[in-house]
N, CA, C and O atoms as CSV, one atom per row, in Angstrom:
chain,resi,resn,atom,element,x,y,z
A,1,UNK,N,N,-16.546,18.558,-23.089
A,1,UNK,CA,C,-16.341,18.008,-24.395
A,1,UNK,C,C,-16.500,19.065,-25.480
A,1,UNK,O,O,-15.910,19.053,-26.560
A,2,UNK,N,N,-17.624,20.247,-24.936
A,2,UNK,CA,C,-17.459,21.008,-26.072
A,2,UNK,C,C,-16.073,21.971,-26.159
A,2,UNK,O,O,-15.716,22.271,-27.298
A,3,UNK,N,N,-15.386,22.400,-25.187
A,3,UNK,CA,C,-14.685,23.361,-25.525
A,3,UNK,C,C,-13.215,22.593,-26.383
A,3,UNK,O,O,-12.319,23.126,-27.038
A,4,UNK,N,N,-13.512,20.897,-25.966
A,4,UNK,CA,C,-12.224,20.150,-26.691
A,4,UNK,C,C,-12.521,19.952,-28.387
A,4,UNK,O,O,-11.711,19.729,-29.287
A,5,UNK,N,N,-13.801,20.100,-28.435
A,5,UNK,CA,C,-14.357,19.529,-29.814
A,5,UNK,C,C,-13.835,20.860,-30.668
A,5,UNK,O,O,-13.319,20.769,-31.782
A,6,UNK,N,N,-14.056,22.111,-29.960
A,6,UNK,CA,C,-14.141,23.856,-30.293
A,6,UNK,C,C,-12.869,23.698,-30.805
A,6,UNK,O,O,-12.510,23.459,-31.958
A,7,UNK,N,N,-12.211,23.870,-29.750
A,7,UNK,CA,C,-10.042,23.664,-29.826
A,7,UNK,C,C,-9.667,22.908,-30.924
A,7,UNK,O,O,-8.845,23.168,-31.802
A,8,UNK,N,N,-10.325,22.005,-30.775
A,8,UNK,CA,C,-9.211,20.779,-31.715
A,8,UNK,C,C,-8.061,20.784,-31.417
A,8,UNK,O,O,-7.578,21.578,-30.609
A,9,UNK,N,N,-7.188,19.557,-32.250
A,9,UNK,CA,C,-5.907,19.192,-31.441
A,9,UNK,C,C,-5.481,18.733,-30.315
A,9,UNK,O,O,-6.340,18.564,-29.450
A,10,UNK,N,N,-4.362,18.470,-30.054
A,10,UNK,CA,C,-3.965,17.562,-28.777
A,10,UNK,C,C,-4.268,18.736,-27.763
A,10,UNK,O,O,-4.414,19.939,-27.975
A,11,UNK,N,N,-4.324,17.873,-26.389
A,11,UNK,CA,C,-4.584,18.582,-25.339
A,11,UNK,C,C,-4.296,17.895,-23.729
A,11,UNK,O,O,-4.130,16.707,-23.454
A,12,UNK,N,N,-4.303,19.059,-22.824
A,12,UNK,CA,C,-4.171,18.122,-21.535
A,12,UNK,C,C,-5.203,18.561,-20.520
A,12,UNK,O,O,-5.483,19.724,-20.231
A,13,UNK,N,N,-5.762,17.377,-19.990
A,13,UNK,CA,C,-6.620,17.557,-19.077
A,13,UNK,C,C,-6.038,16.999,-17.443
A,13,UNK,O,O,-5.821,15.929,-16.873
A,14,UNK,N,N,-5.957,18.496,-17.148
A,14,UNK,CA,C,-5.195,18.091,-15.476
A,14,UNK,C,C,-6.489,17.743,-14.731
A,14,UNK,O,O,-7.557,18.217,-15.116
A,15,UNK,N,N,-6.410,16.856,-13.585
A,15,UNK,CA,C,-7.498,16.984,-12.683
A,15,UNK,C,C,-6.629,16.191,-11.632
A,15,UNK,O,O,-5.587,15.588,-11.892
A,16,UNK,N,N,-7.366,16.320,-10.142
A,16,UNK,CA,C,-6.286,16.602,-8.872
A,16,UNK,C,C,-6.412,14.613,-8.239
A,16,UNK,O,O,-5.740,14.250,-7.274
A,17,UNK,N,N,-6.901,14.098,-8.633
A,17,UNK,CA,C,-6.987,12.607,-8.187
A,17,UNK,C,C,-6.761,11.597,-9.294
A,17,UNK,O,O,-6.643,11.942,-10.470
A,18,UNK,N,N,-6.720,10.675,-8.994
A,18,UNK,CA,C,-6.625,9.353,-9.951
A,18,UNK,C,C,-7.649,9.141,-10.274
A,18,UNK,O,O,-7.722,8.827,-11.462
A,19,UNK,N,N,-8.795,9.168,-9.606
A,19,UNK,CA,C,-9.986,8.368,-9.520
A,19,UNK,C,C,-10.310,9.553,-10.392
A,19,UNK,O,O,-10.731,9.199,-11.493
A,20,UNK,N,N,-10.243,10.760,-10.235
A,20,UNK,CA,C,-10.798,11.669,-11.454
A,20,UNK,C,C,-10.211,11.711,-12.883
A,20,UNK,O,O,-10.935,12.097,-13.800
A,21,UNK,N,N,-9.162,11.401,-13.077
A,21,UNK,CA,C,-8.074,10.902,-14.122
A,21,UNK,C,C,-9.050,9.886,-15.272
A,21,UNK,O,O,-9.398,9.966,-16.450
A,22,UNK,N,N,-9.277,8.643,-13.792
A,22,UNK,CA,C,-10.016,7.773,-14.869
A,22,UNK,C,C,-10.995,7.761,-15.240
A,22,UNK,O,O,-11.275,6.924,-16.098
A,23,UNK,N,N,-12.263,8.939,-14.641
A,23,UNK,CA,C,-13.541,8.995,-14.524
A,23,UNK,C,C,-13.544,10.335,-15.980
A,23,UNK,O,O,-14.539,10.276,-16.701
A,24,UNK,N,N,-13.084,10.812,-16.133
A,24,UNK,CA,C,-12.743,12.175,-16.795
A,24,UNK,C,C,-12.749,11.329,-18.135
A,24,UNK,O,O,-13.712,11.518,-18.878
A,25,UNK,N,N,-11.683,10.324,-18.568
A,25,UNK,CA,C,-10.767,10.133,-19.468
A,25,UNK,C,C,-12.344,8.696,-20.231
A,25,UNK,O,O,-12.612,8.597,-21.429
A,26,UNK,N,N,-12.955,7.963,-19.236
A,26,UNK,CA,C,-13.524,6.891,-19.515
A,26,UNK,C,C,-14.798,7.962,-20.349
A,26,UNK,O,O,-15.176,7.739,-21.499
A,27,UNK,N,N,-15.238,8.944,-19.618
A,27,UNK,CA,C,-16.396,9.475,-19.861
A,27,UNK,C,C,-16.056,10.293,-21.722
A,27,UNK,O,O,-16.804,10.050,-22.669
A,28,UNK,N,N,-14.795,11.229,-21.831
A,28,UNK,CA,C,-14.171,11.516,-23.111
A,28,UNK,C,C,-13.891,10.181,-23.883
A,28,UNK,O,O,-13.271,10.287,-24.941
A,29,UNK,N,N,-14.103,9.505,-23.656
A,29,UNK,CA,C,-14.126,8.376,-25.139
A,29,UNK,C,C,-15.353,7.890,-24.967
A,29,UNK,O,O,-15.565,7.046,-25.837
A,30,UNK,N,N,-16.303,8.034,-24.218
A,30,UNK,CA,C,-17.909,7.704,-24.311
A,30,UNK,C,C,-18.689,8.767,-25.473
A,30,UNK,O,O,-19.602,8.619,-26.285
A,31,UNK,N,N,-17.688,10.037,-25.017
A,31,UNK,CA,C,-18.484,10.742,-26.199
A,31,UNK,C,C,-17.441,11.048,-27.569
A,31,UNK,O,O,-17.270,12.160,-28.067
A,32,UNK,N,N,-16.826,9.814,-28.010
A,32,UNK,CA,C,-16.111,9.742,-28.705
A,32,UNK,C,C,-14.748,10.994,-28.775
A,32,UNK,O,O,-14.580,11.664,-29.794
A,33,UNK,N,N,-14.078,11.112,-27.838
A,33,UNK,CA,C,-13.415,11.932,-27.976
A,33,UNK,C,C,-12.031,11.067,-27.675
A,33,UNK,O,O,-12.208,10.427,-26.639
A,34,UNK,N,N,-10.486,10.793,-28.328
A,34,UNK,CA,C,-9.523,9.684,-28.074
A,34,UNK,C,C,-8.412,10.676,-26.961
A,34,UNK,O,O,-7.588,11.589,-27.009
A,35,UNK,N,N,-9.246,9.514,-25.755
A,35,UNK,CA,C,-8.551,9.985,-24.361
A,35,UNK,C,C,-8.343,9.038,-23.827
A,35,UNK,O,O,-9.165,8.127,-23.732
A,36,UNK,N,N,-6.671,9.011,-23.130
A,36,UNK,CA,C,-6.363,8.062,-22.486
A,36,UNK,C,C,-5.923,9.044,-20.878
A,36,UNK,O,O,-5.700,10.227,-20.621
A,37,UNK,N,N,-5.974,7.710,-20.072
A,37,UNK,CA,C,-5.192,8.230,-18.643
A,37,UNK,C,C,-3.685,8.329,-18.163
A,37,UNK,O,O,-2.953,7.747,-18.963
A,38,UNK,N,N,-3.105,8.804,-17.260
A,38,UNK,CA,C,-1.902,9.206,-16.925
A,38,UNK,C,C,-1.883,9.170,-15.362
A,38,UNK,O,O,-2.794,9.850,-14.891
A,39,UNK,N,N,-1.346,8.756,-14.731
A,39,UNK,CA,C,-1.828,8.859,-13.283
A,39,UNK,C,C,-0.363,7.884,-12.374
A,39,UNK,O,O,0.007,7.041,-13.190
A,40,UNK,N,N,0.242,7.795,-11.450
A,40,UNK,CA,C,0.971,7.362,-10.896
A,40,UNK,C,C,0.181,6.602,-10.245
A,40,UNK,O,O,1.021,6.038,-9.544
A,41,UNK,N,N,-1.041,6.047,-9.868
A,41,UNK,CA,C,-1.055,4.659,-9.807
A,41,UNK,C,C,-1.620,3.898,-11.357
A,41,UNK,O,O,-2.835,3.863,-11.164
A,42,UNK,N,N,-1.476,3.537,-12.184
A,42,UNK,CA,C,-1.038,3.069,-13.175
A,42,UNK,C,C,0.923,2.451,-12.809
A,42,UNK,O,O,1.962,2.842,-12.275
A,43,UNK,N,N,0.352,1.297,-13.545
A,43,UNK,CA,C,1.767,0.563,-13.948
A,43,UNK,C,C,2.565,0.962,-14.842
A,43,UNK,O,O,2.118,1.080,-15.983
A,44,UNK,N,N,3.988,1.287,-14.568
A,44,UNK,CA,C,4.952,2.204,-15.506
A,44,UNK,C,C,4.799,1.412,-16.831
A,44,UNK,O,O,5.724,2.010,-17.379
A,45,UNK,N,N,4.394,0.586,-17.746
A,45,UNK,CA,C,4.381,0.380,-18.407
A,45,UNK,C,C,3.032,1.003,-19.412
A,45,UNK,O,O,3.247,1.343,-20.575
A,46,UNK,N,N,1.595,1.095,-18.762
A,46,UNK,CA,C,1.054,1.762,-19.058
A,46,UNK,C,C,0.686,3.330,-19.320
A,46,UNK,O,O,-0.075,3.966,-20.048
A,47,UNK,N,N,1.576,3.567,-18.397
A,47,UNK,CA,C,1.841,4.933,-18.307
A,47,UNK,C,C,2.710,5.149,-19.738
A,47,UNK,O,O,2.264,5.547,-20.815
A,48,UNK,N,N,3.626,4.890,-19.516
A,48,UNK,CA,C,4.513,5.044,-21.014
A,48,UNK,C,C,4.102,5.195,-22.577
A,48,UNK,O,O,4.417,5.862,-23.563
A,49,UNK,N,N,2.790,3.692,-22.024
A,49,UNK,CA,C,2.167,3.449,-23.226
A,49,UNK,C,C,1.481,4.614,-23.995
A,49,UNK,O,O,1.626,4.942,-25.173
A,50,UNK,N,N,0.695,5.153,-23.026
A,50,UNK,CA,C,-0.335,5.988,-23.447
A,50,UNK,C,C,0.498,7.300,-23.153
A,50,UNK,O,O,-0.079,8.208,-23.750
A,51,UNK,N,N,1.575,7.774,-22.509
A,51,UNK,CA,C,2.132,9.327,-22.946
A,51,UNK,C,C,2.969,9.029,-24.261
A,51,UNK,O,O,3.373,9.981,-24.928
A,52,UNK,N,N,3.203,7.879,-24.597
A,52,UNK,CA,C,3.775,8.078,-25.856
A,52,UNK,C,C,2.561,8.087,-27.446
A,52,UNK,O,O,2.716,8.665,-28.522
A,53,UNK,N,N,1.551,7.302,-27.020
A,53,UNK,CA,C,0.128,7.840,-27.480
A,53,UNK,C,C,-0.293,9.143,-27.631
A,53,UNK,O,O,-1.274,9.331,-28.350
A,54,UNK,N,N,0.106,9.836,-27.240
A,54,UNK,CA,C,-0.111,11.150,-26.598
A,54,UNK,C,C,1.098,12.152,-27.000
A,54,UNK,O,O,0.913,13.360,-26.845
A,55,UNK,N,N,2.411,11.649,-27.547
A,55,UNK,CA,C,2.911,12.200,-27.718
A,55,UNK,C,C,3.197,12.208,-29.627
A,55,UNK,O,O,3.537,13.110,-30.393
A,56,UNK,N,N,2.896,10.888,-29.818
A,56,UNK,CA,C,2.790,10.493,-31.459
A,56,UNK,C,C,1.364,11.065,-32.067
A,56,UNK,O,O,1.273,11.038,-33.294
A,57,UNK,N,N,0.488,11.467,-31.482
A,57,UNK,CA,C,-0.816,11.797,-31.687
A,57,UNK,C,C,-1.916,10.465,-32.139
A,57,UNK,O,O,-2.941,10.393,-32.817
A,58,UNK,N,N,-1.260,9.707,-31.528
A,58,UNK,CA,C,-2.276,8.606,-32.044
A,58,UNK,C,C,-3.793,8.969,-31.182
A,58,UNK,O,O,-4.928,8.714,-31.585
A,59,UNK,N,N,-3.449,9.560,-30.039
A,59,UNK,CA,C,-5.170,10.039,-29.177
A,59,UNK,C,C,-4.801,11.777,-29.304
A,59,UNK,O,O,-3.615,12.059,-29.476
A,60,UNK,N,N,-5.519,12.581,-29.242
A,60,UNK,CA,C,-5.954,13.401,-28.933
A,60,UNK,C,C,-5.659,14.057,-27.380
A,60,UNK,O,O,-4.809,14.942,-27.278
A,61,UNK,N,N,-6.181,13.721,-26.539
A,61,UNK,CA,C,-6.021,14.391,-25.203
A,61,UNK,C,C,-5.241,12.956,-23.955
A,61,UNK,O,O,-5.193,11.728,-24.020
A,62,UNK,N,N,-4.818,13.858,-23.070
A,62,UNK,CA,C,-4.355,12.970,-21.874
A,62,UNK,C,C,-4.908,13.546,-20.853
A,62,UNK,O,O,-4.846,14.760,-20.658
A,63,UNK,N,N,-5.489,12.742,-20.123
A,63,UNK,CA,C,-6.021,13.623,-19.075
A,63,UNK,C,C,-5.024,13.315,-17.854
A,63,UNK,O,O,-4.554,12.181,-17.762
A,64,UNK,N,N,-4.690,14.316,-16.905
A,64,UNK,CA,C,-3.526,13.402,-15.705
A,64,UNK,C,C,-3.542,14.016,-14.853
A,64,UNK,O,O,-4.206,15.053,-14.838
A,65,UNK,N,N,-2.643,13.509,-13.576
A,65,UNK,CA,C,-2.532,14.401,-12.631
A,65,UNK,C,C,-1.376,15.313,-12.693
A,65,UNK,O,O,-0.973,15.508,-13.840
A,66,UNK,N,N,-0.675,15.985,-11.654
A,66,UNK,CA,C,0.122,16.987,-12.077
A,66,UNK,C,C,1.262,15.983,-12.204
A,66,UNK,O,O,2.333,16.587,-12.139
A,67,UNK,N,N,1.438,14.549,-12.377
A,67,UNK,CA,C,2.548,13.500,-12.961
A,67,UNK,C,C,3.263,13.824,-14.042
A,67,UNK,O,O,4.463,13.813,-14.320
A,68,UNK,N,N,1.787,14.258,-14.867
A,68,UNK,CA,C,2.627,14.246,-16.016
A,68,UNK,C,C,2.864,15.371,-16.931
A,68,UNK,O,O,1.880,16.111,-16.939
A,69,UNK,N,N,3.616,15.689,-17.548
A,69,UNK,CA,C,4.455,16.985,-18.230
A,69,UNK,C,C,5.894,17.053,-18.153
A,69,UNK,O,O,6.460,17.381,-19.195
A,70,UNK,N,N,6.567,16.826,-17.192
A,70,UNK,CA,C,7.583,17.283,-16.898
A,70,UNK,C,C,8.881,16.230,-17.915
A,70,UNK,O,O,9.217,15.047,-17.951
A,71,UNK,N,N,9.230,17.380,-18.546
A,71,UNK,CA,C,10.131,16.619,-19.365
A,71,UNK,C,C,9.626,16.084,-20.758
A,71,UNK,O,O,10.267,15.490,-21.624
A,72,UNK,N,N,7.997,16.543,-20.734
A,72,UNK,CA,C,7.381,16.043,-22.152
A,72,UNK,C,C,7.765,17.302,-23.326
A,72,UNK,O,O,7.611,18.515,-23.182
A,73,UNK,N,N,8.205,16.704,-24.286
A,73,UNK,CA,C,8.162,17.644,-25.530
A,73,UNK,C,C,7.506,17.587,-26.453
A,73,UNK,O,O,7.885,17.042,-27.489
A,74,UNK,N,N,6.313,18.157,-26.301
A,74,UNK,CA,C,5.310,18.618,-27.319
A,74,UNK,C,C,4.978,19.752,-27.552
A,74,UNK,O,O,4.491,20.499,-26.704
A,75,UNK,N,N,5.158,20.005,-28.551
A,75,UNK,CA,C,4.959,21.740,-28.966
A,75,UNK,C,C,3.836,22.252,-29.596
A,75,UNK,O,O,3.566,23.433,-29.810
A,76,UNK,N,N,3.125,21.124,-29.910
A,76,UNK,CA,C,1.677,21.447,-30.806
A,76,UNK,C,C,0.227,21.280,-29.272
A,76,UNK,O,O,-0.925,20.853,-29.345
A,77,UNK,N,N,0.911,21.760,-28.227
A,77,UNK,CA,C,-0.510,21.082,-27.836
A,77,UNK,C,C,-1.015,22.520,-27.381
A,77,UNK,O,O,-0.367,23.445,-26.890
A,78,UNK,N,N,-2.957,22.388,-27.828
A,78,UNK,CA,C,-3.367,23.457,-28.635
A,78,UNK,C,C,-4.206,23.751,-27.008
A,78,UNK,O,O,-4.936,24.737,-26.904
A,79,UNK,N,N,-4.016,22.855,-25.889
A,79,UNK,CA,C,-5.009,23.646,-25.113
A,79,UNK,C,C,-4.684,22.554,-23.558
A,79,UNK,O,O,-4.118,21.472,-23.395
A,80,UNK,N,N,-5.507,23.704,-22.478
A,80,UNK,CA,C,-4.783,22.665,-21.017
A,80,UNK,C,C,-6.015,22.850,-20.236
A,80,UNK,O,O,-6.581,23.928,-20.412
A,81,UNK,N,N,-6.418,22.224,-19.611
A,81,UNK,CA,C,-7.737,22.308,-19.394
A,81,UNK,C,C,-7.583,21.773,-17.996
A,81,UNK,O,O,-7.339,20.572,-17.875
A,82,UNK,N,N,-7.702,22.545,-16.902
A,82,UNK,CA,C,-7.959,22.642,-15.500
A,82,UNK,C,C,-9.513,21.960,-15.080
A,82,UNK,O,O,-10.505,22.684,-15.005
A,83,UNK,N,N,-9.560,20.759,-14.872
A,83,UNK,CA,C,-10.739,20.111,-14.141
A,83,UNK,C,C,-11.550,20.561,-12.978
A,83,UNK,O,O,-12.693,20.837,-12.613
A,84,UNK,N,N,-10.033,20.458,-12.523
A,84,UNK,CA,C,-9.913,21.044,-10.672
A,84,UNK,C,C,-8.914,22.004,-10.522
A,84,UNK,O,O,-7.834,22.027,-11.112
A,85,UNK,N,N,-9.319,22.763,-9.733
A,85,UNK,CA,C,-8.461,23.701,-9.179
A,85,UNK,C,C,-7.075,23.054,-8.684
A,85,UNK,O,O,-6.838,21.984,-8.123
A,86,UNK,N,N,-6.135,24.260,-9.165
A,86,UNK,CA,C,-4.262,23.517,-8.938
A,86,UNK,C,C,-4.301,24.230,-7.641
A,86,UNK,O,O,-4.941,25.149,-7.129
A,87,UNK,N,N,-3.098,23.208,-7.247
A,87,UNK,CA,C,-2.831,23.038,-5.397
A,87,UNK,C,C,-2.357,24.828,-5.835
A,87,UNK,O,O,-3.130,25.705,-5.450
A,88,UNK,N,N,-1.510,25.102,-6.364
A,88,UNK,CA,C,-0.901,26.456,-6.417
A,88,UNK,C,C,-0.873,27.315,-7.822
A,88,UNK,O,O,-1.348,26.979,-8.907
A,89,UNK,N,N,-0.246,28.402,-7.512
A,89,UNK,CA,C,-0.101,29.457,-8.542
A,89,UNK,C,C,0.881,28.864,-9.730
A,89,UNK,O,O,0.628,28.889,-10.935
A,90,UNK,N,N,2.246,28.240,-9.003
A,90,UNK,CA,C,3.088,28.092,-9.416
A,90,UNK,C,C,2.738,26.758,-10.310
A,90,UNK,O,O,2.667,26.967,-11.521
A,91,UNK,N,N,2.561,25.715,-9.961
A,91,UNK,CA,C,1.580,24.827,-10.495
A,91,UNK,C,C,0.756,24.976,-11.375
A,91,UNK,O,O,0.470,24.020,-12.096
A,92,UNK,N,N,0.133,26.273,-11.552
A,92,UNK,CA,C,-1.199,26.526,-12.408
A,92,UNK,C,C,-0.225,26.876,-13.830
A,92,UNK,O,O,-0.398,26.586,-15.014
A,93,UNK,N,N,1.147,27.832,-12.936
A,93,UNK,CA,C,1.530,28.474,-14.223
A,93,UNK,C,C,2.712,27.645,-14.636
A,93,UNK,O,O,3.333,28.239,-15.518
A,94,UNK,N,N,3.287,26.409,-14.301
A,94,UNK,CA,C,3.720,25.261,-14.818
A,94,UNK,C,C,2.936,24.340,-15.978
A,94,UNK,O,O,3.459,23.989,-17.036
A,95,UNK,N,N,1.679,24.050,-15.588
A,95,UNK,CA,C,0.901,23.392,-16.780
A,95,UNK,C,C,0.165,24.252,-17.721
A,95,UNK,O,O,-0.032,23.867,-18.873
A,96,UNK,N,N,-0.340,25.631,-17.211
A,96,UNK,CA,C,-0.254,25.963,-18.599
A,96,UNK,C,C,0.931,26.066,-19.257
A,96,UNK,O,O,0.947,25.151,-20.081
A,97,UNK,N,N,1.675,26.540,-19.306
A,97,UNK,CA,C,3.179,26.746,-20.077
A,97,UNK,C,C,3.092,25.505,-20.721
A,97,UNK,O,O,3.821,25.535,-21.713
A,98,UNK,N,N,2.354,24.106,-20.561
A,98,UNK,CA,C,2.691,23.300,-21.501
A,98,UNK,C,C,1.811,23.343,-22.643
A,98,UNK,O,O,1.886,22.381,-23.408
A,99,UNK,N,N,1.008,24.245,-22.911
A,99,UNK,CA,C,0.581,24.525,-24.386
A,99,UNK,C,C,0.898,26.115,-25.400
A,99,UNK,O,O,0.817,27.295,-25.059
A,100,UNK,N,N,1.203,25.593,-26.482
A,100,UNK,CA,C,1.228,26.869,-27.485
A,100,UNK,C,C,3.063,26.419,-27.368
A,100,UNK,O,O,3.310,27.625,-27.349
A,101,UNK,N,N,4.418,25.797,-27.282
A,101,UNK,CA,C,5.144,25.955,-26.868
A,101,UNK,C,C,5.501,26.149,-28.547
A,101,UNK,O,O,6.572,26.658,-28.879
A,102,UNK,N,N,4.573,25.728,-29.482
A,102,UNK,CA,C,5.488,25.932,-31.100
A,102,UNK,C,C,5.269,27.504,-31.169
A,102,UNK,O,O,6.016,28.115,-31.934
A,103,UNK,N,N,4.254,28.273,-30.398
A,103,UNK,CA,C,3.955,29.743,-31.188
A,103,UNK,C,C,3.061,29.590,-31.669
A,103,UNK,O,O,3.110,30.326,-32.655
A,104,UNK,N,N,1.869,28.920,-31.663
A,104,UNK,CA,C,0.331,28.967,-32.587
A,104,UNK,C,C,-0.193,29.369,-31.537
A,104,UNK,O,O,0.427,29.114,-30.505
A,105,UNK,N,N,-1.440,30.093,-31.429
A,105,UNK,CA,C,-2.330,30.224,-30.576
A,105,UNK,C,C,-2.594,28.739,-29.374
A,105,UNK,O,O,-2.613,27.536,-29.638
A,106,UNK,N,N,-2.737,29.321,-28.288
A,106,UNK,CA,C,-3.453,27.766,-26.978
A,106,UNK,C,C,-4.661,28.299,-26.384
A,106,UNK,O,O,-5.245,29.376,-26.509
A,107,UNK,N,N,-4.853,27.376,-25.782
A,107,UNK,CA,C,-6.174,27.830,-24.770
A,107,UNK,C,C,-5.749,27.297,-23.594
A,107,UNK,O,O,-5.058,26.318,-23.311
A,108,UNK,N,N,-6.323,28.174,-22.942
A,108,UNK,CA,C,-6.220,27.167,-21.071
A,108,UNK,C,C,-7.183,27.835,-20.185
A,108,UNK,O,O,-7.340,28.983,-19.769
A,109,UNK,N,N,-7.777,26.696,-20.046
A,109,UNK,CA,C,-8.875,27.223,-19.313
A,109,UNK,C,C,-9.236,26.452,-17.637
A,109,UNK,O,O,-8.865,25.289,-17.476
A,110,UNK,N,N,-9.698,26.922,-16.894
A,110,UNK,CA,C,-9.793,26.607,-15.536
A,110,UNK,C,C,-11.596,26.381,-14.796
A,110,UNK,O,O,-12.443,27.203,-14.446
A,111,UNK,N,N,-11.574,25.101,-14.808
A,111,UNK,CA,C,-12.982,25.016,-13.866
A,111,UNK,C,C,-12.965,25.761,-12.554
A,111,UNK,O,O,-11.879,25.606,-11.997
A,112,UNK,N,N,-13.743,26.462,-11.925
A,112,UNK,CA,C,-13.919,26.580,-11.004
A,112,UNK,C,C,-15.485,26.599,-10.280
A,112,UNK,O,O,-16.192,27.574,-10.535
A,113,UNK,N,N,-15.900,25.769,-9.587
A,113,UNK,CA,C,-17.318,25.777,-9.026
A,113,UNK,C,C,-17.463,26.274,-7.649
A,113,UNK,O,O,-17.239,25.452,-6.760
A,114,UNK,N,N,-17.765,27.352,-7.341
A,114,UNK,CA,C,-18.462,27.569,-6.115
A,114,UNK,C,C,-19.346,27.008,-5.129
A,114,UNK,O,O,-20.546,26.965,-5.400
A,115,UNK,N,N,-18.972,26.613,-4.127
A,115,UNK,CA,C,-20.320,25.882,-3.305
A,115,UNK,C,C,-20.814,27.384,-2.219
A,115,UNK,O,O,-19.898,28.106,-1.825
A,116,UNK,N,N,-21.716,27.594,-1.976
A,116,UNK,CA,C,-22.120,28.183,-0.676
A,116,UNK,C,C,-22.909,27.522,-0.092
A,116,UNK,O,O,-23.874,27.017,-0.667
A,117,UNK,N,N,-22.667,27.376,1.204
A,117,UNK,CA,C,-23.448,27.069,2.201
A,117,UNK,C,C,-24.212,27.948,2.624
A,117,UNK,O,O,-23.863,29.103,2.378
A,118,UNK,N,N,-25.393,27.763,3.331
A,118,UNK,CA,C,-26.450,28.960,4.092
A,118,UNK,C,C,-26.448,28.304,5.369
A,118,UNK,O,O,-26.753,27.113,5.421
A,119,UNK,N,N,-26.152,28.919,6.368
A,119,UNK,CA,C,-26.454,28.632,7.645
A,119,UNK,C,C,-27.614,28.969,8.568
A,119,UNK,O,O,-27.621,28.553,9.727
């Protein structure tokens, strides 16, 4: 939440499940931040609802899986925010490309957590 509060502006939050989609998106409007979900199990009507939310700026961020982008035109969105690690390179460098597309500065940034095991 802080680096979305930092950014400002619209934004996308990829993460690799549904169940993280909605857990991500419920928890960003707990701390008042206007986030809706995106996810292919959602009903095409909801889906619509809220990328066009998302595209009018009535919310702030979308959080989704890699569903959604393709074919979206938004040029103001100021930042892309990797939850989870992308299945690929090509993938990684598909969703970022969806911020900064007017020419203002973006951000994109990538979680990554390490586990080690000790045997």
């Amino acid at each position: 939440m802080q680096i979305i509060r930092k950014i400002g502006g619209s934004g996308i939050v990829y993460c690799n499940s549904r169940k993280k989609v909605d857990e991500i998106a419920y928890q960003l409007r707990q701390n008042r931040v206007s986030a809706l979900p995106y996810h292919a199990g959602m009903d095409d009507e909801e889906r619509a609802i809220n990328q066009t939310k998302f595209i009018r700026d009535d919310i702030d961020v979308i959080v989704a899986t890699v569903a959604f982008g393709m074919g979206i035109n938004k040029p103001d969105v100021r930042f892309v925010i990797h939850y989870d690690l992308p299945k690929n390179i090509e993938g990684y460098y598909q969703e970022t490309g969806r911020a900064g597309r007017d020419g203002e500065p973006a951000k994109c940034t990538l979680f990554l957590v390490m586990v080690i095991k000790k045997y």
